[in-house]
PDBQT receptor file of N, H, CA, C and O in Angstrom, charges set to zero:
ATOM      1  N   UNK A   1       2.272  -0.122 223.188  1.00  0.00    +0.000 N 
ATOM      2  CA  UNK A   1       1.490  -1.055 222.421  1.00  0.00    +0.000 C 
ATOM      3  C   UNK A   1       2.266  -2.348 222.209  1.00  0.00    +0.000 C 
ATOM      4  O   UNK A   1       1.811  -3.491 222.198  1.00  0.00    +0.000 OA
ATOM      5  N   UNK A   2       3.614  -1.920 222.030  1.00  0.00    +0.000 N 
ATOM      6  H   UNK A   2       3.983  -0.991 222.039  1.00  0.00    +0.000 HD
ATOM      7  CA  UNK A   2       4.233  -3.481 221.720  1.00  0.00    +0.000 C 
ATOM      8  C   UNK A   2       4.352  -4.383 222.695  1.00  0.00    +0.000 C 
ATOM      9  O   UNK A   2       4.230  -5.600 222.554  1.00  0.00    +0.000 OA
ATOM     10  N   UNK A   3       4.658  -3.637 223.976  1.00  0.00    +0.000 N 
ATOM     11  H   UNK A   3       4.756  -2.649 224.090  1.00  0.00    +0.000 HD
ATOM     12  CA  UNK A   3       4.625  -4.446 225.336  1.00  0.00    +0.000 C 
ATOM     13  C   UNK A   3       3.045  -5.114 225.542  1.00  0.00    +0.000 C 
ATOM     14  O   UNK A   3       2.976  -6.096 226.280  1.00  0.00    +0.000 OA
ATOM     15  N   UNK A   4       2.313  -4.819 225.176  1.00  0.00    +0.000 N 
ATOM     16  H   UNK A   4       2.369  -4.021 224.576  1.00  0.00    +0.000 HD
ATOM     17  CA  UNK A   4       0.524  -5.177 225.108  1.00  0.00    +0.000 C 
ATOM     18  C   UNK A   4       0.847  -6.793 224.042  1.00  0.00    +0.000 C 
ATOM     19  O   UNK A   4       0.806  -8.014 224.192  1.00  0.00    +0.000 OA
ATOM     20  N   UNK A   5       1.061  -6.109 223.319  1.00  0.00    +0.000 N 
ATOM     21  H   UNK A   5       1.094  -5.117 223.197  1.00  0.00    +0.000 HD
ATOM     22  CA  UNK A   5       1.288  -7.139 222.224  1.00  0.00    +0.000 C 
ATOM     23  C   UNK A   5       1.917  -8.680 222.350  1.00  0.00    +0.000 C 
ATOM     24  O   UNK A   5       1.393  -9.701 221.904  1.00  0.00    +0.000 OA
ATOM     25  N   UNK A   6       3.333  -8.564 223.164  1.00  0.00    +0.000 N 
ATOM     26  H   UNK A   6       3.758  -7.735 223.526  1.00  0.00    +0.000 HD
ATOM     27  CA  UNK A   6       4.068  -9.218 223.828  1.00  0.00    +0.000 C 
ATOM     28  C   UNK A   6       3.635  -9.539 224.496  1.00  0.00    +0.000 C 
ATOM     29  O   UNK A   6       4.435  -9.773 225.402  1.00  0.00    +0.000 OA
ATOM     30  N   UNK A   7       2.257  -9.881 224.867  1.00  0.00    +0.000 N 
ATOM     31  H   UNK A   7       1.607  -9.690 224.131  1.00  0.00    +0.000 HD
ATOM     32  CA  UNK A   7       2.092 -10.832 226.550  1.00  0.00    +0.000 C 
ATOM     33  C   UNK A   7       1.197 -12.258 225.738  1.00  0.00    +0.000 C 
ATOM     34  O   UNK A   7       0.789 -13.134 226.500  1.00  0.00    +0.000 OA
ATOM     35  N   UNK A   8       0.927 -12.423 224.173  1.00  0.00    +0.000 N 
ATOM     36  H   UNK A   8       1.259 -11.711 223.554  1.00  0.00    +0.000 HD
ATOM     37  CA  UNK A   8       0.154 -13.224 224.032  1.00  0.00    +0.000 C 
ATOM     38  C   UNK A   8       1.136 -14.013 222.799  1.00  0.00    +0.000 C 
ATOM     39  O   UNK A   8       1.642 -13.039 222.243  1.00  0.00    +0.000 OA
ATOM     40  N   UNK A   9       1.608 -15.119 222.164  1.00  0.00    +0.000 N 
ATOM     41  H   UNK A   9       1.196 -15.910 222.616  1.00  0.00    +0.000 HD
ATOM     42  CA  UNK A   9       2.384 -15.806 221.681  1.00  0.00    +0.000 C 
ATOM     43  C   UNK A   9       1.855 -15.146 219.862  1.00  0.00    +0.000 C 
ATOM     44  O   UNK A   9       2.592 -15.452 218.924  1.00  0.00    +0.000 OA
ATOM     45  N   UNK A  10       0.803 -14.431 219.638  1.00  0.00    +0.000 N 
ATOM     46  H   UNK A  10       0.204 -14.183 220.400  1.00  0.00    +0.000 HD
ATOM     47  CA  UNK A  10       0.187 -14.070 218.285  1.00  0.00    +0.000 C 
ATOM     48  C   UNK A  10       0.981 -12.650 218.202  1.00  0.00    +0.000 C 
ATOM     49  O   UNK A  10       1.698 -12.302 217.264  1.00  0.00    +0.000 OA
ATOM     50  N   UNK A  11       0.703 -11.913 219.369  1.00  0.00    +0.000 N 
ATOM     51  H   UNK A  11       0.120 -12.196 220.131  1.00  0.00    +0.000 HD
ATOM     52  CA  UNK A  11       1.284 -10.433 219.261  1.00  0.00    +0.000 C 
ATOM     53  C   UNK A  11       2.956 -10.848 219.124  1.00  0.00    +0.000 C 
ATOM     54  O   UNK A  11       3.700 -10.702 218.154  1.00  0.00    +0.000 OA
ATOM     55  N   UNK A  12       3.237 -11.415 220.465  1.00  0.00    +0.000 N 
ATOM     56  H   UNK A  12       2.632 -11.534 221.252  1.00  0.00    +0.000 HD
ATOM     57  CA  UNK A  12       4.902 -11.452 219.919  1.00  0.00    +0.000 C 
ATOM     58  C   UNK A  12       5.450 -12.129 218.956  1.00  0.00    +0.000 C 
ATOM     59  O   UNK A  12       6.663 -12.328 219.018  1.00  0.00    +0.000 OA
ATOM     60  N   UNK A  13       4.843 -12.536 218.070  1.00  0.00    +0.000 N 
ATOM     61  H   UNK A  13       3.858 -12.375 218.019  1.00  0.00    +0.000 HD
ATOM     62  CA  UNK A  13       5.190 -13.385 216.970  1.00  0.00    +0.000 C 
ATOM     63  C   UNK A  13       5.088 -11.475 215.945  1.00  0.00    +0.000 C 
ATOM     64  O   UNK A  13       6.143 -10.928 215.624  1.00  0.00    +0.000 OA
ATOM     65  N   UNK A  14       4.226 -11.060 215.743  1.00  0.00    +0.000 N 
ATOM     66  H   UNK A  14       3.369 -11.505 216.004  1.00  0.00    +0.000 HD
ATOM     67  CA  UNK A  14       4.048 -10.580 215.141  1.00  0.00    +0.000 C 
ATOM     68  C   UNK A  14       5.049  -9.108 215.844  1.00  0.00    +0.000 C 
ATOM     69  O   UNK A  14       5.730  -8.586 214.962  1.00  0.00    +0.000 OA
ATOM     70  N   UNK A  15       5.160  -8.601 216.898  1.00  0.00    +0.000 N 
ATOM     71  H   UNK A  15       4.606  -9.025 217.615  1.00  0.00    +0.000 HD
ATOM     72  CA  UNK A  15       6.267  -7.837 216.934  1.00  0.00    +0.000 C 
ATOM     73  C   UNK A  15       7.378  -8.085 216.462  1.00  0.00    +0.000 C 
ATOM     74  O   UNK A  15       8.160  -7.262 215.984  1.00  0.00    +0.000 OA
ATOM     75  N   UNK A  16       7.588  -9.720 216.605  1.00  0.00    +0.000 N 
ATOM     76  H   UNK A  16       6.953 -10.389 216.994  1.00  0.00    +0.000 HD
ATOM     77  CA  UNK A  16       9.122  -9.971 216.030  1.00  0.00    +0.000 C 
ATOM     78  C   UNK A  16       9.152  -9.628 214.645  1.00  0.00    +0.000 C 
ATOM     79  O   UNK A  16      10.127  -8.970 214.281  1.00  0.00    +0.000 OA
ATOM     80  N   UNK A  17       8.307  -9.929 213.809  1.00  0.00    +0.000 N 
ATOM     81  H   UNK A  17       7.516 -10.463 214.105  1.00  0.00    +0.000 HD
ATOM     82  CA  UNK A  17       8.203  -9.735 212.874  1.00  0.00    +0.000 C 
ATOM     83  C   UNK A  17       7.835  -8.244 212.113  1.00  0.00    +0.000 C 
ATOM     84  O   UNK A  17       7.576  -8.169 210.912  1.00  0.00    +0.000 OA
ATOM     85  N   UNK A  18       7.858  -7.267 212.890  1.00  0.00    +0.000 N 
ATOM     86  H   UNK A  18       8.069  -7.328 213.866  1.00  0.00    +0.000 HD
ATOM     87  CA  UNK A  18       7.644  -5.655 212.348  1.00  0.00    +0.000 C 
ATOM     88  C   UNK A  18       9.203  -5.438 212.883  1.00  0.00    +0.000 C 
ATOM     89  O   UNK A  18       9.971  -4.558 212.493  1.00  0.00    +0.000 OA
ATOM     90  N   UNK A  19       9.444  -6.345 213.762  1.00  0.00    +0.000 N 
ATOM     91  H   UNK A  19       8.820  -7.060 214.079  1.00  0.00    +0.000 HD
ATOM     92  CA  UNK A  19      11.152  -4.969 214.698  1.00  0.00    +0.000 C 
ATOM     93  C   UNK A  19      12.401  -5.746 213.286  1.00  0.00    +0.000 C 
ATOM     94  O   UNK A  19      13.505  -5.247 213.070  1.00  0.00    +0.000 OA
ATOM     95  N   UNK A  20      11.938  -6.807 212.635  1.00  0.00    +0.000 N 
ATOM     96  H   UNK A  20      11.041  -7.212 212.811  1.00  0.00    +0.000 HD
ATOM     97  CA  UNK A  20      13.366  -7.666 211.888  1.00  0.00    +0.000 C 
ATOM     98  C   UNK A  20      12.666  -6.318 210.611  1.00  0.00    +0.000 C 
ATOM     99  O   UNK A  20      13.359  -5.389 210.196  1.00  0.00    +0.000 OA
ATOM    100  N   UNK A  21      11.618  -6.487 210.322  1.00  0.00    +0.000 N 
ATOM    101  H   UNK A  21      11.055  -7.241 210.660  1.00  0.00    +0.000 HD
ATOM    102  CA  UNK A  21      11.610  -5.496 209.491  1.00  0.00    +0.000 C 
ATOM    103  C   UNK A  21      11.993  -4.050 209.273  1.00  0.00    +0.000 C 
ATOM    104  O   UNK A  21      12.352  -3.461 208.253  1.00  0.00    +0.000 OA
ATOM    105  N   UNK A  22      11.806  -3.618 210.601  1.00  0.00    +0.000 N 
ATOM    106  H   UNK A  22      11.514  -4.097 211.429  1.00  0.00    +0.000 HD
ATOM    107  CA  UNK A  22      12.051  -2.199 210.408  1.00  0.00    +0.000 C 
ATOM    108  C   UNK A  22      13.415  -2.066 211.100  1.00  0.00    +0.000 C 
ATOM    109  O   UNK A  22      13.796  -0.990 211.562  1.00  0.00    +0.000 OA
ATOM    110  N   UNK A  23      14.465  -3.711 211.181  1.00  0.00    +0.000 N 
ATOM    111  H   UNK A  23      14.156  -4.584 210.806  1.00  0.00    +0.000 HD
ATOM    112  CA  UNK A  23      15.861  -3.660 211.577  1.00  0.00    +0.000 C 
ATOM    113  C   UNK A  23      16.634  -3.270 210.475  1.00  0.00    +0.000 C 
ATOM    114  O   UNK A  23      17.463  -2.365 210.381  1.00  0.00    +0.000 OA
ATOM    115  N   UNK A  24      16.108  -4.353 209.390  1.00  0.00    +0.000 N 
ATOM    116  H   UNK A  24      15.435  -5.088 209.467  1.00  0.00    +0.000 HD
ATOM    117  CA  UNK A  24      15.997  -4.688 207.708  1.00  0.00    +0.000 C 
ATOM    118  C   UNK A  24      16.039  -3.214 207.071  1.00  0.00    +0.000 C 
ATOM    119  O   UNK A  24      16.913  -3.160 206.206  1.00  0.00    +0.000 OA
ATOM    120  N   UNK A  25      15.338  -1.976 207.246  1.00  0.00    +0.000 N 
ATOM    121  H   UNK A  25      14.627  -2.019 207.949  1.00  0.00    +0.000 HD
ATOM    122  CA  UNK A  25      15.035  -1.111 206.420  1.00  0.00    +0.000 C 
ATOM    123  C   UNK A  25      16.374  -0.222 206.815  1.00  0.00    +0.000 C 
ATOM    124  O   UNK A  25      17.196   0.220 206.013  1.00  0.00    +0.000 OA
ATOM    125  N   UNK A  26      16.386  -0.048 208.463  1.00  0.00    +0.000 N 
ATOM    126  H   UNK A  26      15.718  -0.406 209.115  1.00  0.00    +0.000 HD
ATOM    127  CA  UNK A  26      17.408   0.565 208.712  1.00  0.00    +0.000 C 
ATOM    128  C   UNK A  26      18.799   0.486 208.250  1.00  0.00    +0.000 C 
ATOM    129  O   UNK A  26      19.465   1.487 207.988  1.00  0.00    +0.000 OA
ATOM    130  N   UNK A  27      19.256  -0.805 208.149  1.00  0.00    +0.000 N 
ATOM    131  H   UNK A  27      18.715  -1.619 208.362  1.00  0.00    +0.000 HD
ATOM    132  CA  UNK A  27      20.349  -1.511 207.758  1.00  0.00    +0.000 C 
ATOM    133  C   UNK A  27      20.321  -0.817 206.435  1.00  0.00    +0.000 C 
ATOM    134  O   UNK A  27      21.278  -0.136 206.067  1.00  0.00    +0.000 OA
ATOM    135  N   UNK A  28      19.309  -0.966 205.755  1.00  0.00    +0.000 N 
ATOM    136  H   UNK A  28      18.532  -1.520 206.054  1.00  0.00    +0.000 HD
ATOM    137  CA  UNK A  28      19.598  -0.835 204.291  1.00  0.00    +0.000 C 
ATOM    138  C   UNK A  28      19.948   0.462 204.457  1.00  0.00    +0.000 C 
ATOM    139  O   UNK A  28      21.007   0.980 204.102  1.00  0.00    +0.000 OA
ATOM    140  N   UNK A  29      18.997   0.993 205.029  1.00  0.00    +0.000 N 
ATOM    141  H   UNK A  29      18.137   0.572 205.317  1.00  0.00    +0.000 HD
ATOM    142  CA  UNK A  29      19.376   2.856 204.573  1.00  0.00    +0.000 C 
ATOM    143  C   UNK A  29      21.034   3.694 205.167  1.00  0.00    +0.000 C 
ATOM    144  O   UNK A  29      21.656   4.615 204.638  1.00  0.00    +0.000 OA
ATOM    145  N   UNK A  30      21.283   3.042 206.221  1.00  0.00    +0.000 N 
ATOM    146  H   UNK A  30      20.778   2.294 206.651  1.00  0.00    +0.000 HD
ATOM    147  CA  UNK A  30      22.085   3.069 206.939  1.00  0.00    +0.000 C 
ATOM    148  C   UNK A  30      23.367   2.938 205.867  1.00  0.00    +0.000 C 
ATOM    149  O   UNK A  30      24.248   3.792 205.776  1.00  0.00    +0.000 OA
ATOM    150  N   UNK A  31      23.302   1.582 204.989  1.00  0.00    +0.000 N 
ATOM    151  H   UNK A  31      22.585   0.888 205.063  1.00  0.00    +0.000 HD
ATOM    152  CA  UNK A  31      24.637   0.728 204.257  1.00  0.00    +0.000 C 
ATOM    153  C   UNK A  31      24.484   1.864 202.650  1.00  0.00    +0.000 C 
ATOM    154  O   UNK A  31      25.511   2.267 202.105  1.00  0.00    +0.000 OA
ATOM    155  N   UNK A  32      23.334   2.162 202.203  1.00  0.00    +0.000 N 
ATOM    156  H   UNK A  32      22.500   1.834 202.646  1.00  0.00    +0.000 HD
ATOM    157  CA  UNK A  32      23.074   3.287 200.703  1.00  0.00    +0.000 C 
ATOM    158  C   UNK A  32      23.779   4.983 201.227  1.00  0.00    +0.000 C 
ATOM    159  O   UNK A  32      24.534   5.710 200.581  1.00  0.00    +0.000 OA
ATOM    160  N   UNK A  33      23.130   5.220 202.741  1.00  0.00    +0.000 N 
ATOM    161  H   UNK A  33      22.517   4.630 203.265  1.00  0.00    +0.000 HD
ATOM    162  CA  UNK A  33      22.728   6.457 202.277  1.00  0.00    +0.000 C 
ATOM    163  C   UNK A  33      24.182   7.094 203.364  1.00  0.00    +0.000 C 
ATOM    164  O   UNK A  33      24.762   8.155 203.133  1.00  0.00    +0.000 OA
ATOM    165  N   UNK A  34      24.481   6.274 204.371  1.00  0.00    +0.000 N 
ATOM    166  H   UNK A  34      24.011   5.412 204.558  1.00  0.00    +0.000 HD
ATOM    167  CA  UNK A  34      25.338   6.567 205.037  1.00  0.00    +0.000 C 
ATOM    168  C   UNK A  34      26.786   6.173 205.284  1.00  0.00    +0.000 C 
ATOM    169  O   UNK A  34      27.654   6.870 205.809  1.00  0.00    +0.000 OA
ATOM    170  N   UNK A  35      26.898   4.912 204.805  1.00  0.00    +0.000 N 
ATOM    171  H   UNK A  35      26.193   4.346 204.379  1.00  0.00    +0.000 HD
ATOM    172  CA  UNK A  35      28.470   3.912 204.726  1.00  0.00    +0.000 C 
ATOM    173  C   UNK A  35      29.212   4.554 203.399  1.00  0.00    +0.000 C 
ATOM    174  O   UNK A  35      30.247   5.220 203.350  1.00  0.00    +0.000 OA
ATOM    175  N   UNK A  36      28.438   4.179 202.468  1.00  0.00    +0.000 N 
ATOM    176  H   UNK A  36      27.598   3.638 202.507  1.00  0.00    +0.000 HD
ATOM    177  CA  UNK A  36      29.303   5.051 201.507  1.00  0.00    +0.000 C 
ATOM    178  C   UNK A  36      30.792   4.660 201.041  1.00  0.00    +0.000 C 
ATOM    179  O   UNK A  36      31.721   5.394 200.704  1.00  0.00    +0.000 OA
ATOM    180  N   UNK A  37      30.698   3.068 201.148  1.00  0.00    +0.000 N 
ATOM    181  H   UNK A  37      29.944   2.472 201.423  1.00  0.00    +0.000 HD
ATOM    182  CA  UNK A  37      31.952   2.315 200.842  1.00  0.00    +0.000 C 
ATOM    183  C   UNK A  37      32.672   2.583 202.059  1.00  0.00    +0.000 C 
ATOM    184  O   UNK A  37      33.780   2.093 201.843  1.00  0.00    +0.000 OA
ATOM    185  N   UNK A  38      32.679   3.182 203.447  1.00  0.00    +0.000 N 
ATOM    186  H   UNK A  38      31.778   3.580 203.622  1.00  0.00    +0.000 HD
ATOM    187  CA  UNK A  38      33.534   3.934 204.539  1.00  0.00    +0.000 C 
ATOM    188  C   UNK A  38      33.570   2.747 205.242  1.00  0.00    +0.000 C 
ATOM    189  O   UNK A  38      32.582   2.329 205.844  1.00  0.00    +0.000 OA
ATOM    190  N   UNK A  39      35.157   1.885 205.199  1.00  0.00    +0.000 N 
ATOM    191  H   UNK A  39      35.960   2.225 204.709  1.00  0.00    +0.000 HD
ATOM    192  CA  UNK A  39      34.747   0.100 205.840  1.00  0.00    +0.000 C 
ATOM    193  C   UNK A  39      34.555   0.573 207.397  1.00  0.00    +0.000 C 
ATOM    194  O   UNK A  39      34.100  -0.319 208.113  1.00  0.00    +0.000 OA
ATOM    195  N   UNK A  40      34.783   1.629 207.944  1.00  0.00    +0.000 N 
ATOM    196  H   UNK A  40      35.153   2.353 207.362  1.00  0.00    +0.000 HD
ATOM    197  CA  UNK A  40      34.545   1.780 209.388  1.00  0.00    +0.000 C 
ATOM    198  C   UNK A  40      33.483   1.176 209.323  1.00  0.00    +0.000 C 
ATOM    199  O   UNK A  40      33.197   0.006 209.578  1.00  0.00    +0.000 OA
ATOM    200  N   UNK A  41      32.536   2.545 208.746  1.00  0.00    +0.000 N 
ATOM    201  H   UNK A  41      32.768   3.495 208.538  1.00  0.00    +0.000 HD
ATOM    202  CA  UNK A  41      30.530   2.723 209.447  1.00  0.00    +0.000 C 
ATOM    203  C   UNK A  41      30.272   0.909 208.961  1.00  0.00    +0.000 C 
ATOM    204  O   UNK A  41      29.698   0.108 209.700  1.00  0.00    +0.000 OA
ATOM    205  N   UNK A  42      30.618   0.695 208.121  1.00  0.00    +0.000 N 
ATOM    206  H   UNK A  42      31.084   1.345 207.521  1.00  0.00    +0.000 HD
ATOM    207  CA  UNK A  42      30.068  -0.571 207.110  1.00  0.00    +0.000 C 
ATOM    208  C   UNK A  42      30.317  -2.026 208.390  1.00  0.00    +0.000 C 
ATOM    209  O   UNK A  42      29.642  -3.053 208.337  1.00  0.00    +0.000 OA
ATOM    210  N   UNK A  43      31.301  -1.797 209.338  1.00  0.00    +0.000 N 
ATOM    211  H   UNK A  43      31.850  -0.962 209.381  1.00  0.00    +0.000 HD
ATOM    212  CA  UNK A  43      31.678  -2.626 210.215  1.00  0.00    +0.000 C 
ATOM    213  C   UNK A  43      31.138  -2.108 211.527  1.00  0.00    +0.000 C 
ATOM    214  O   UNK A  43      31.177  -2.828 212.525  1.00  0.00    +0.000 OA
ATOM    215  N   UNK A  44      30.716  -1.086 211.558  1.00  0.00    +0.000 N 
ATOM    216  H   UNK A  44      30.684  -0.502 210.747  1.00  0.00    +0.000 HD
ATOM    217  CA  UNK A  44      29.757  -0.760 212.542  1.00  0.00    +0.000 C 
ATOM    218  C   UNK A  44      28.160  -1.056 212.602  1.00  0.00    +0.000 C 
ATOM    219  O   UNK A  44      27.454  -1.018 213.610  1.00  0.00    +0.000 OA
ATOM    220  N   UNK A  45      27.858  -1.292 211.576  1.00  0.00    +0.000 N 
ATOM    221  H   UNK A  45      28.431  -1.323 210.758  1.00  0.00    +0.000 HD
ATOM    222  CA  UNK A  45      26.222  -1.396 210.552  1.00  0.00    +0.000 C 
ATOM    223  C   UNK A  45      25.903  -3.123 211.150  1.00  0.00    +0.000 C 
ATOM    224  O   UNK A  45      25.087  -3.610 211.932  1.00  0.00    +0.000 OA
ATOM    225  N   UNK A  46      26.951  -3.634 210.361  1.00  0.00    +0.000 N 
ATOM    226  H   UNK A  46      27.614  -3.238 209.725  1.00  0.00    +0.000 HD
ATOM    227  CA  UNK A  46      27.493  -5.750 210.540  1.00  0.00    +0.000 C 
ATOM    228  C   UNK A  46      27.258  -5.624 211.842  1.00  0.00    +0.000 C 
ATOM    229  O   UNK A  46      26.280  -6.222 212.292  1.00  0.00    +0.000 OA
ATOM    230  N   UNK A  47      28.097  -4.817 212.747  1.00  0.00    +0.000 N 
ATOM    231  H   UNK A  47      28.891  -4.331 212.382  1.00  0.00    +0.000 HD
ATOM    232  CA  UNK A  47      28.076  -5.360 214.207  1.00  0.00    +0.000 C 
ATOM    233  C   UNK A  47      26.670  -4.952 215.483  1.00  0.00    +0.000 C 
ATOM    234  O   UNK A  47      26.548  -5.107 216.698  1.00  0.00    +0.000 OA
ATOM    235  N   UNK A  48      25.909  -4.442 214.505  1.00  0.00    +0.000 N 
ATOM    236  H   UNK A  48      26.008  -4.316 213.518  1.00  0.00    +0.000 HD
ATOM    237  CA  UNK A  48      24.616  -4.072 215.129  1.00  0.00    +0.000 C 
ATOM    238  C   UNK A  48      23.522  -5.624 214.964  1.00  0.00    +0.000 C 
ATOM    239  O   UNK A  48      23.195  -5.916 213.814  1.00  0.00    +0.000 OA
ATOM    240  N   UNK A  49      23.272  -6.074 215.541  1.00  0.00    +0.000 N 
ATOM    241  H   UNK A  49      23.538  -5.837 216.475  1.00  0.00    +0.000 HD
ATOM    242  CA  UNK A  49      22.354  -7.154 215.571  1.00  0.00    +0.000 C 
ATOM    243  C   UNK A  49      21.159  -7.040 215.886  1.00  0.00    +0.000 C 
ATOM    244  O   UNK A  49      20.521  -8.088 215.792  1.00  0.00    +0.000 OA
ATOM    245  N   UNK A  50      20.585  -6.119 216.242  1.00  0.00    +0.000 N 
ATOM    246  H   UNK A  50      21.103  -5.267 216.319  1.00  0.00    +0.000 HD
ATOM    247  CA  UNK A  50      19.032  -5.675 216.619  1.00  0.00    +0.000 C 
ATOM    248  C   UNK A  50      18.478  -4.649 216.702  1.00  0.00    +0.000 C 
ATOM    249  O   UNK A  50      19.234  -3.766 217.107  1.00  0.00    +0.000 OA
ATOM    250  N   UNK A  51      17.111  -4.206 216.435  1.00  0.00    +0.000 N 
ATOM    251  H   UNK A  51      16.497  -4.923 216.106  1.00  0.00    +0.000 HD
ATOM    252  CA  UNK A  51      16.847  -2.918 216.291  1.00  0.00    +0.000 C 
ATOM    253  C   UNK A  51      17.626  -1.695 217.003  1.00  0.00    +0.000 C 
ATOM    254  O   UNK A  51      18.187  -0.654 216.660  1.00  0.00    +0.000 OA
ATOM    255  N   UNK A  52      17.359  -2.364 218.112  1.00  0.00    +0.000 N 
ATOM    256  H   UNK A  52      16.903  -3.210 218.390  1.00  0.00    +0.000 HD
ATOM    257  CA  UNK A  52      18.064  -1.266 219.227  1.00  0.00    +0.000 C 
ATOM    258  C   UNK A  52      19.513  -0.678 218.767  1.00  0.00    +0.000 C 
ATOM    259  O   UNK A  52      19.701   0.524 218.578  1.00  0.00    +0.000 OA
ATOM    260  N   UNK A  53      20.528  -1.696 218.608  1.00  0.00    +0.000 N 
ATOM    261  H   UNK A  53      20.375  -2.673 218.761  1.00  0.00    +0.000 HD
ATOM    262  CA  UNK A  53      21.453  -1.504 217.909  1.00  0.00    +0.000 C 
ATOM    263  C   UNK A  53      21.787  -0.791 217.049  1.00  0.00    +0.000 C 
ATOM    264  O   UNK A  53      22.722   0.009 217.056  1.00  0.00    +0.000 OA
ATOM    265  N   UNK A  54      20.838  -1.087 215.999  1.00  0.00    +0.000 N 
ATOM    266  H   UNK A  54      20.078  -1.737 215.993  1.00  0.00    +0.000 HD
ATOM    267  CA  UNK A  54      20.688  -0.648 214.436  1.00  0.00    +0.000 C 
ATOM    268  C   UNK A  54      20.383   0.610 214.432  1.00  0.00    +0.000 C 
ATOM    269  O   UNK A  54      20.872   1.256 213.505  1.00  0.00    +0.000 OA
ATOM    270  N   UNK A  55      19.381   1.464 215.571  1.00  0.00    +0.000 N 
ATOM    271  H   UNK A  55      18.984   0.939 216.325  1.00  0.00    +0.000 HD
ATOM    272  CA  UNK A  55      18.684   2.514 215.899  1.00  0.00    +0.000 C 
ATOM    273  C   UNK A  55      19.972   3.504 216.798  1.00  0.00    +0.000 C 
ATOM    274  O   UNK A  55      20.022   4.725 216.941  1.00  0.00    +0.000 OA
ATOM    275  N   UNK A  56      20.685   2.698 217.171  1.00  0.00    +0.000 N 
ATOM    276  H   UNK A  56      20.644   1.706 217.055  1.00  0.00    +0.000 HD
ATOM    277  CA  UNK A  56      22.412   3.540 218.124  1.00  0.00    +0.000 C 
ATOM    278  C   UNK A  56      23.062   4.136 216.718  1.00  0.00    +0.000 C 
ATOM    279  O   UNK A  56      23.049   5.276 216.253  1.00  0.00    +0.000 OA
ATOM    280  N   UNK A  57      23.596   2.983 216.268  1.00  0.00    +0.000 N 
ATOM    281  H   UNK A  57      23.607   2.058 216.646  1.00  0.00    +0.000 HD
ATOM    282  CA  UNK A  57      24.306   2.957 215.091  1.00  0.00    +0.000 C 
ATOM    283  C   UNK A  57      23.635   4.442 213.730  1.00  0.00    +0.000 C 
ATOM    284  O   UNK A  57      24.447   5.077 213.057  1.00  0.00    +0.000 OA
ATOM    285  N   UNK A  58      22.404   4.632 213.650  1.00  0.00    +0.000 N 
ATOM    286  H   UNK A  58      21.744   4.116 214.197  1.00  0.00    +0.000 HD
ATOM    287  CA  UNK A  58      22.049   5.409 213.280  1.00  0.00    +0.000 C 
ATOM    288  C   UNK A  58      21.941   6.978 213.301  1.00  0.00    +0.000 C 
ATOM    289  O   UNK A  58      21.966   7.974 212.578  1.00  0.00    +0.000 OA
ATOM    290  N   UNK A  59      21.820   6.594 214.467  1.00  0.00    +0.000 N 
ATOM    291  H   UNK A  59      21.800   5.784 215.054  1.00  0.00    +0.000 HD
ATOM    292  CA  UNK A  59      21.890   8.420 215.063  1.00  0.00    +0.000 C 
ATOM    293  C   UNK A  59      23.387   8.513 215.822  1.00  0.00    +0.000 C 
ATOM    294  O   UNK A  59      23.468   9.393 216.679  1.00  0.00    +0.000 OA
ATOM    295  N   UNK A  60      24.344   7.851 215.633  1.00  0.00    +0.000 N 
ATOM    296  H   UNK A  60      24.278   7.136 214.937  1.00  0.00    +0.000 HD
ATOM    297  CA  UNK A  60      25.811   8.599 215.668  1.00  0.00    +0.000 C 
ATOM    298  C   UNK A  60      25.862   8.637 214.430  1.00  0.00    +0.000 C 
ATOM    299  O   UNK A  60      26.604   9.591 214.199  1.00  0.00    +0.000 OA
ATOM    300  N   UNK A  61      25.400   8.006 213.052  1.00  0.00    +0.000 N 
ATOM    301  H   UNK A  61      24.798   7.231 213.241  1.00  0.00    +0.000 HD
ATOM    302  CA  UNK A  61      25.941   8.128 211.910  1.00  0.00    +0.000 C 
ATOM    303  C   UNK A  61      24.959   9.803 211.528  1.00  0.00    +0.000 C 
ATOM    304  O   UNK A  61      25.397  10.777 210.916  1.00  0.00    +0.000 OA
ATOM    305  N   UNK A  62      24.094   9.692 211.912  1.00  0.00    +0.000 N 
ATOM    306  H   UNK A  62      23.738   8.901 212.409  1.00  0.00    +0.000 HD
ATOM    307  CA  UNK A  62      23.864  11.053 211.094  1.00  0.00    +0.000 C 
ATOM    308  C   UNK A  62      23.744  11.948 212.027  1.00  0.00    +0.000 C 
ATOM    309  O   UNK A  62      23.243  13.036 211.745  1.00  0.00    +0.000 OA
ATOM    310  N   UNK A  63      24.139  11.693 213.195  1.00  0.00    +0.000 N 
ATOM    311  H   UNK A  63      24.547  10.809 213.425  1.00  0.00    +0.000 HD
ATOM    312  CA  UNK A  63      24.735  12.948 213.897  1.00  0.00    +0.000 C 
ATOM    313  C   UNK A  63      26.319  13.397 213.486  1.00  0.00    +0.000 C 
ATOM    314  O   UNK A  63      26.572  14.571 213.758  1.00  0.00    +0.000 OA
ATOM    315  N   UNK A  64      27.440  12.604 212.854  1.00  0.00    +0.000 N 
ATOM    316  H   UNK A  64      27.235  11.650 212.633  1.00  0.00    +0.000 HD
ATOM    317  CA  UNK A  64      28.042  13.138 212.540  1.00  0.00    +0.000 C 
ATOM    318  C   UNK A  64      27.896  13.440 210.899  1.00  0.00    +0.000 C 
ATOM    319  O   UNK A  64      29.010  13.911 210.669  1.00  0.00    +0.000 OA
ATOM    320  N   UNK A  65      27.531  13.444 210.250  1.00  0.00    +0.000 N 
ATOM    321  H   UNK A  65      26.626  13.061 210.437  1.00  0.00    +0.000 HD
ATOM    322  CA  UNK A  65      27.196  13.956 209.412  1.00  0.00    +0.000 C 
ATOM    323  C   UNK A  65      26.663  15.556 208.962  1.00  0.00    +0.000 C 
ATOM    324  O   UNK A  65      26.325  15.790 207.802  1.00  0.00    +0.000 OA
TER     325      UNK A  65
C-alpha cells in the first residue's frame, strides 16, 4: 500500500508523514522501556535515523533482552 501511495506527491507526502511518526513512537519506546540510562543502547537509538533503522535497532534490543 505504501508503494501505491508513493507514486502520487499527496500519498508520499503523507507516507512521510506516518513513517516520522511511527519513527517518533519507536524512539520513544525504545529510549523508556529499553535504554534504561545504558549510554550504549541510548547511542545506538541517536544513531538510527529512519524507520528502518529504528525498526534494526529494536529487535536486537529486545532480542537481547
Amino acid at each position: 500500500m505504501r508503494a501505491k501511495l508513493s507514486n502520487s506527491s499527496e500519498g508520499a507526502e503523507f507516507v512521510k508523514k506516518v513513517e516520522a511518526k511511527e519513527y517518533q513512537q519507536m524512539k520513544t519506546l525504545l529510549v523508556t522501556a529499553y535504554a534504561k540510562g545504558n549510554f550504549e543502547r541510548l547511542t545506538k537509538i541517536e544513531a538510527a535515523k529512519t524507520l528502518t533503522e529504528i525498526q534494526k535497532v529494536f529487535v536486537e534490543m529486545a532480542d537481547a533482552d
